[in-house]
N, CA and C atoms as a LAMMPS dump frame, in Angstrom:
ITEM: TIMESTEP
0
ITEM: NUMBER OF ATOMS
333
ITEM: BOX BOUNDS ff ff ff
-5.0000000000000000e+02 5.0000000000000000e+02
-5.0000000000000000e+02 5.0000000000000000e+02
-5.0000000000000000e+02 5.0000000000000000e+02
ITEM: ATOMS id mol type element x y z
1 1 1 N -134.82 151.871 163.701
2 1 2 C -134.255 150.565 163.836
3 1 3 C -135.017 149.514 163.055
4 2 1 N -136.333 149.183 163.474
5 2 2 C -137.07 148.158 163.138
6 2 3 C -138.225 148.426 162.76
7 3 1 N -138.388 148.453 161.098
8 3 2 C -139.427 149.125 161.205
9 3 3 C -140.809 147.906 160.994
10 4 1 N -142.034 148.08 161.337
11 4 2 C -143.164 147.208 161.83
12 4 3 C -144.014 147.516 160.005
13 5 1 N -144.047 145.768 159.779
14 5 2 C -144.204 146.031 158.282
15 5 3 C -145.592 145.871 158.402
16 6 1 N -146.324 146.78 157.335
17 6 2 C -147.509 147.143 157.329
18 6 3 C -148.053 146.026 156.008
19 7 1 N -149.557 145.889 155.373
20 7 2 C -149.885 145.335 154.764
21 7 3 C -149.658 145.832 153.202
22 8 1 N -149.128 147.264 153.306
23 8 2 C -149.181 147.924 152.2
24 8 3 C -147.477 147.5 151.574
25 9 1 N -146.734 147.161 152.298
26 9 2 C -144.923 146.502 152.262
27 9 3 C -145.395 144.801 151.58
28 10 1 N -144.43 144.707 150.352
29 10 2 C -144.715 143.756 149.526
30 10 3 C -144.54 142.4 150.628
31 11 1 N -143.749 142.297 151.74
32 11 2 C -143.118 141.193 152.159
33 11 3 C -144.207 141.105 153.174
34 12 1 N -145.283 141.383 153.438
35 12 2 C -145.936 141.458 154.364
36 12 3 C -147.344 140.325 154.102
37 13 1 N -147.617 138.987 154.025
38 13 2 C -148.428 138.006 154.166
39 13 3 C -149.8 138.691 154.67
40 14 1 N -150.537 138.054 153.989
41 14 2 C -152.018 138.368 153.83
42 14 3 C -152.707 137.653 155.59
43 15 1 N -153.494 137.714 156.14
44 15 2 C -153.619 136.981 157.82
45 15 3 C -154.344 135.977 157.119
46 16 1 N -154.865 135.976 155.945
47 16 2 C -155.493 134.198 155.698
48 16 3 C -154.432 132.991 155.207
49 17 1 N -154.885 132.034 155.724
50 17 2 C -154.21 130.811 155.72
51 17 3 C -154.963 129.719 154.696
52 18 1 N -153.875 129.357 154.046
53 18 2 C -154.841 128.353 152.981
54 18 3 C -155.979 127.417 154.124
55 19 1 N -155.715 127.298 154.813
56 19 2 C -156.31 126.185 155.426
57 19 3 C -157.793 127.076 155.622
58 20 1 N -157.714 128.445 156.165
59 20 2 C -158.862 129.033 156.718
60 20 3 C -159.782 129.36 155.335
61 21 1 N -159.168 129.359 154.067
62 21 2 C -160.266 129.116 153.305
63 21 3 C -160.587 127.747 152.513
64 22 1 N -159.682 127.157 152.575
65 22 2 C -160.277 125.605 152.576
66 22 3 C -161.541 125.413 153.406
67 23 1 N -161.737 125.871 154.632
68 23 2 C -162.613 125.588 155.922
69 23 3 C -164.41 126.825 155.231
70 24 1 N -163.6 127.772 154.506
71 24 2 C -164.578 128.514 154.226
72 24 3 C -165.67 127.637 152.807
73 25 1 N -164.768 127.214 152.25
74 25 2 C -165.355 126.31 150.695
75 25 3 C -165.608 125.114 151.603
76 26 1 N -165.647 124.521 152.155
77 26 2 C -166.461 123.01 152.903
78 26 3 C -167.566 123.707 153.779
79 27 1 N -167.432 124.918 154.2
80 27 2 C -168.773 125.501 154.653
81 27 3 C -169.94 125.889 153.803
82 28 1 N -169.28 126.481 152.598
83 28 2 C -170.269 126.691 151.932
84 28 3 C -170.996 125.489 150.649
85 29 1 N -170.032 124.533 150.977
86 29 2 C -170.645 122.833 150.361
87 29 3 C -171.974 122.781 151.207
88 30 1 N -170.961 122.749 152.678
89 30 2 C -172.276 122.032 153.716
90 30 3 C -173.672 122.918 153.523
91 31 1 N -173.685 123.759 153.648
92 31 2 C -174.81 125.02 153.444
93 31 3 C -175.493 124.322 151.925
94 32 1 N -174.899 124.616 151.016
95 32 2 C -175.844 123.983 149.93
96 32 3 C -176.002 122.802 149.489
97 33 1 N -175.59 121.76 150.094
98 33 2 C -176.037 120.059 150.665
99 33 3 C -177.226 120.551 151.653
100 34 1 N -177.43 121.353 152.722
101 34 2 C -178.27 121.632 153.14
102 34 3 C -179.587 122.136 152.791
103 35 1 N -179.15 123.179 151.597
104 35 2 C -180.421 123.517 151.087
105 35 3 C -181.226 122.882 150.117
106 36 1 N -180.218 121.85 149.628
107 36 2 C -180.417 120.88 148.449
108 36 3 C -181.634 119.782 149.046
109 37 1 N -180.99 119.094 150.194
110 37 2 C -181.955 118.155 151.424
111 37 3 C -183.708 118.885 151.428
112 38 1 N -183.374 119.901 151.828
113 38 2 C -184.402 120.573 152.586
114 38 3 C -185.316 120.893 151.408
115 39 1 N -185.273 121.15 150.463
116 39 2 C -185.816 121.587 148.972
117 39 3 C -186.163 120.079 148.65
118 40 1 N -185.806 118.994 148.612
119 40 2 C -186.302 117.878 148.001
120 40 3 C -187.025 117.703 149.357
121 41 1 N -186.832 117.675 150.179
122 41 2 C -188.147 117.136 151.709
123 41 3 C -189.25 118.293 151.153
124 42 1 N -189.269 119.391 151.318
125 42 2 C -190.428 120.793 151.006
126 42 3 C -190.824 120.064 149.907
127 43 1 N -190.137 119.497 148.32
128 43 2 C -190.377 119.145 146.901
129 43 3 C -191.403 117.64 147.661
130 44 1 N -190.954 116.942 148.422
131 44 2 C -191.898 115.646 148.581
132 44 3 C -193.298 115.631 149.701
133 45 1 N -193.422 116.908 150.247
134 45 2 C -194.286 116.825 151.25
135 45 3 C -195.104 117.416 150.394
136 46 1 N -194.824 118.254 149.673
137 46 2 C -195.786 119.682 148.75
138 46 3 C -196.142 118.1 147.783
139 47 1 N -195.909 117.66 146.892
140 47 2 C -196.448 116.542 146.014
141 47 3 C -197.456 116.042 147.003
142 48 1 N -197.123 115.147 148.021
143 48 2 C -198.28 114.47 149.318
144 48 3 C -199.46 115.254 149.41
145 49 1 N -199.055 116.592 149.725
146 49 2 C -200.299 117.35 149.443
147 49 3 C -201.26 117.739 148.607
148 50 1 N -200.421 117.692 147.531
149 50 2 C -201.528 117.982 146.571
150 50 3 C -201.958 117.097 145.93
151 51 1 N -201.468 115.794 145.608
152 51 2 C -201.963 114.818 145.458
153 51 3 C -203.197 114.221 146.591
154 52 1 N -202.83 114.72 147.589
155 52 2 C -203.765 114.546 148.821
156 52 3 C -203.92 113.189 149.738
157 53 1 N -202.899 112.525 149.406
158 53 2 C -202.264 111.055 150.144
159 53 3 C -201.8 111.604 151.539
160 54 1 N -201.435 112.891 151.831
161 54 2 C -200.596 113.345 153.251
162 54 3 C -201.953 112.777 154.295
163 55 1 N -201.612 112.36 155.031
164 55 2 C -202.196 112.331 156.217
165 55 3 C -203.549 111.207 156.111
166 56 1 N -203.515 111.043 155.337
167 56 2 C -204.518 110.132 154.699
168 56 3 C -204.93 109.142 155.691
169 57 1 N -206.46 109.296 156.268
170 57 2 C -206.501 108.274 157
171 57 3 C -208.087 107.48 157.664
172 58 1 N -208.216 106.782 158.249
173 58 2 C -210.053 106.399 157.72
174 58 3 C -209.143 104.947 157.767
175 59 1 N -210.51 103.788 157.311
176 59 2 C -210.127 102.951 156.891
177 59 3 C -209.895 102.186 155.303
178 60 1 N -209.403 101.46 155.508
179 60 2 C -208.726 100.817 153.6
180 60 3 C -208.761 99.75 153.737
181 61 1 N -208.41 99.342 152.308
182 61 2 C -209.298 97.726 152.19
183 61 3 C -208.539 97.57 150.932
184 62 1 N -208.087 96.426 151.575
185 62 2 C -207.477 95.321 150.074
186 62 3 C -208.297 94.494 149.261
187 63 1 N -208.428 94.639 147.865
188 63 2 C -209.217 94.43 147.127
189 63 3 C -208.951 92.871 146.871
190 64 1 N -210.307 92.012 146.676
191 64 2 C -210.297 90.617 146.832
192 64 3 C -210.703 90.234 145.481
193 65 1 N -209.951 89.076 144.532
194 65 2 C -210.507 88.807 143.443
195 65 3 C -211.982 88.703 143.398
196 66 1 N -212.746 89.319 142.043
197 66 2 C -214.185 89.273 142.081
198 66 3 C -214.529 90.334 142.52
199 67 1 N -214.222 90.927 143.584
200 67 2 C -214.743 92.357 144.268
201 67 3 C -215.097 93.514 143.351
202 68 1 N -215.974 94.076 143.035
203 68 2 C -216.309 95.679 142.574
204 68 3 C -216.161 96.63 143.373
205 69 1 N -215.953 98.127 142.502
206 69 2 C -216.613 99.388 143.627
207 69 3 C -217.897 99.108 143.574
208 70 1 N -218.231 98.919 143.277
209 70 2 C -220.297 98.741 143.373
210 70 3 C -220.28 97.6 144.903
211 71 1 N -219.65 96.692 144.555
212 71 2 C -219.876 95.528 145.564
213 71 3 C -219.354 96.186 147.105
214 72 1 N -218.247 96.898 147.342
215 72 2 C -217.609 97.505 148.313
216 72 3 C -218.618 98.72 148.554
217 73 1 N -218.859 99.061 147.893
218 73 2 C -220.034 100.337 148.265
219 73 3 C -220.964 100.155 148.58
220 74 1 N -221.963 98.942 148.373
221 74 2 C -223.545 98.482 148.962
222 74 3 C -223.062 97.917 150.544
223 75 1 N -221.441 96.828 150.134
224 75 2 C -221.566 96.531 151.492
225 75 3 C -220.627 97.631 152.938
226 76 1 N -219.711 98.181 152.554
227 76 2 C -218.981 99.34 153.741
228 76 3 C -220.302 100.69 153.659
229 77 1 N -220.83 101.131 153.011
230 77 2 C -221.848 102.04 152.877
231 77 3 C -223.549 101.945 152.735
232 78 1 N -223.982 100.845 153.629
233 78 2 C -225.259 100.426 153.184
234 78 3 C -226.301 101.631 153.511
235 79 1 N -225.65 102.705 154.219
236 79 2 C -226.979 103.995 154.293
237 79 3 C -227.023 104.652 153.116
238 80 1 N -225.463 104.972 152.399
239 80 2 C -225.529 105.917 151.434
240 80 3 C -226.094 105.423 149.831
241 81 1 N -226.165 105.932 148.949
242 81 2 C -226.441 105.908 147.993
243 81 3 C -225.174 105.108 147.055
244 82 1 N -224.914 103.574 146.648
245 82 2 C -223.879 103.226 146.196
246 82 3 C -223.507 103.953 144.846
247 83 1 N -223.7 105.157 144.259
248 83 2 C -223.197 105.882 143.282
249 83 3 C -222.367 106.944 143.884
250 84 1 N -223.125 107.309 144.857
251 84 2 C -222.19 108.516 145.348
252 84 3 C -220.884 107.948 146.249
253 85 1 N -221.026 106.497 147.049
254 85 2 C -220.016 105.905 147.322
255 85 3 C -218.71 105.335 146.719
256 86 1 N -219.401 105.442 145.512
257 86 2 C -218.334 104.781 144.378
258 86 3 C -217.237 105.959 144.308
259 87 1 N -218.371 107.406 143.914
260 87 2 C -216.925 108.646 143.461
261 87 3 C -216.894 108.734 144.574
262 88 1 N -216.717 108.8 145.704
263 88 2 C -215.774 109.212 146.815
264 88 3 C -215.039 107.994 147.021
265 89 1 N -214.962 107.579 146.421
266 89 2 C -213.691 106.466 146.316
267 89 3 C -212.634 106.519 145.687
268 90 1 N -213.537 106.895 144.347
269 90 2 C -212.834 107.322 143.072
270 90 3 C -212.554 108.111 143.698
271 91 1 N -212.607 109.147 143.959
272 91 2 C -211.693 110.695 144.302
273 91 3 C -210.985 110.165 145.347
274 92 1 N -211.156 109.839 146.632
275 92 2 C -209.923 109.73 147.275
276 92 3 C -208.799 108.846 146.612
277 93 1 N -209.253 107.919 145.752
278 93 2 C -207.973 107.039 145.357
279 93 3 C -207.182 107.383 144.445
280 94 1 N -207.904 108.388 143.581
281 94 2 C -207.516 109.06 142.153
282 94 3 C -207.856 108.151 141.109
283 95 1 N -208.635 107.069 141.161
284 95 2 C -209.037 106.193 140.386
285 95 3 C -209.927 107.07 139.089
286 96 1 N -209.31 106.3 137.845
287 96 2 C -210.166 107.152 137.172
288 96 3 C -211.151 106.024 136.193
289 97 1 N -212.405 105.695 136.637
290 97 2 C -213.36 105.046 136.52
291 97 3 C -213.369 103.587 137.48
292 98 1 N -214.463 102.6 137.355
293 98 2 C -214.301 101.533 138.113
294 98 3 C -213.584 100.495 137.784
295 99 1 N -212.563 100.58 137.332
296 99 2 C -211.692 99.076 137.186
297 99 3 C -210.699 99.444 138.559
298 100 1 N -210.635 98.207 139.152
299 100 2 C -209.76 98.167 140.234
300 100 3 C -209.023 96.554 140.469
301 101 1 N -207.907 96.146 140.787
302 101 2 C -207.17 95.384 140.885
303 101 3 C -207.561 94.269 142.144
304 102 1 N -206.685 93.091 142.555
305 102 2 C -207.037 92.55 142.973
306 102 3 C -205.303 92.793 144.169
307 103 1 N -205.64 92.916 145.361
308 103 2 C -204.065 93.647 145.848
309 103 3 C -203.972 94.636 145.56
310 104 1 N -204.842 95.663 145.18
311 104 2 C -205.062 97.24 144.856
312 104 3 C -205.224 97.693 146.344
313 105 1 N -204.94 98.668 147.334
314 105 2 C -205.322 99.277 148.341
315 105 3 C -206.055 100.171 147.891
316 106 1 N -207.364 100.348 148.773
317 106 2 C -208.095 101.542 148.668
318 106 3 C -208.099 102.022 149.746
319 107 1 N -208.567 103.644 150.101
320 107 2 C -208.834 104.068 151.164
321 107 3 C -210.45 104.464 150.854
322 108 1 N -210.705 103.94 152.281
323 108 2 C -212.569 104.588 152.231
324 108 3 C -213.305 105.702 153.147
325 109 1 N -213.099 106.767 152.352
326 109 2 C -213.425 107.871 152.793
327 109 3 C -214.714 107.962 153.19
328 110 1 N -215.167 108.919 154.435
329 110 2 C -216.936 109.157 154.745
330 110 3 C -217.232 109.289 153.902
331 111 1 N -218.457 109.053 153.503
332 111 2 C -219.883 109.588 152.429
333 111 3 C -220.969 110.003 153.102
């Protein structure tokens, strides 16, 4: 009488629906918007680090017209040796020699 059409019978529709792969291509957007996010956060924390600004913390000091590293180092460090206070300045700030600004932030690491 009736026969029950199989997938292999030309008239017989596939069970996906445009819509159900429309739903499949906006999933796989969202997924790589996702991995895209997550790769630039990993890309900006990994820079923090190795630059070595992450977590950075101690106290800092806004630089005052007239001020030196020499002058900041005899007076925040009067036990240590103001040469060796200077490069641990230089190194935490990445400063590369003593010129420093006036509205420059420094951070002042132990010595």
């Amino acid at each position: 009488m009736f026969a029950i059409p199989t997938a292999k019978d030309p008239g017989v529709r596939s069970r996906r629906s445009p819509r159900s792969s429309r739903r499949r291509a906006g999933r796989s957007w969202l997924l790589l918007l996702k991995v895209a996010v997550l790769t630039a956060l990993l890309g900006a924390v990994m820079t923090q680090v190795v630059l070595g600004t992450a977590g950075a913390r101690g106290p800092a000091l806004v630089v005052r017209p007239g001020q030196t590293l020499w002058g900041i180092a005899v007076a925040r460090y009067p036990q240590a040796d103001p040469r060796d206070a200077i490069g641990a300045i230089e190194s935490a700030n990445h400063l590369d020699g003593a010129n420093i600004t006036p509205g420059e932030r420094l951070l002042l690491p132990p010595v």
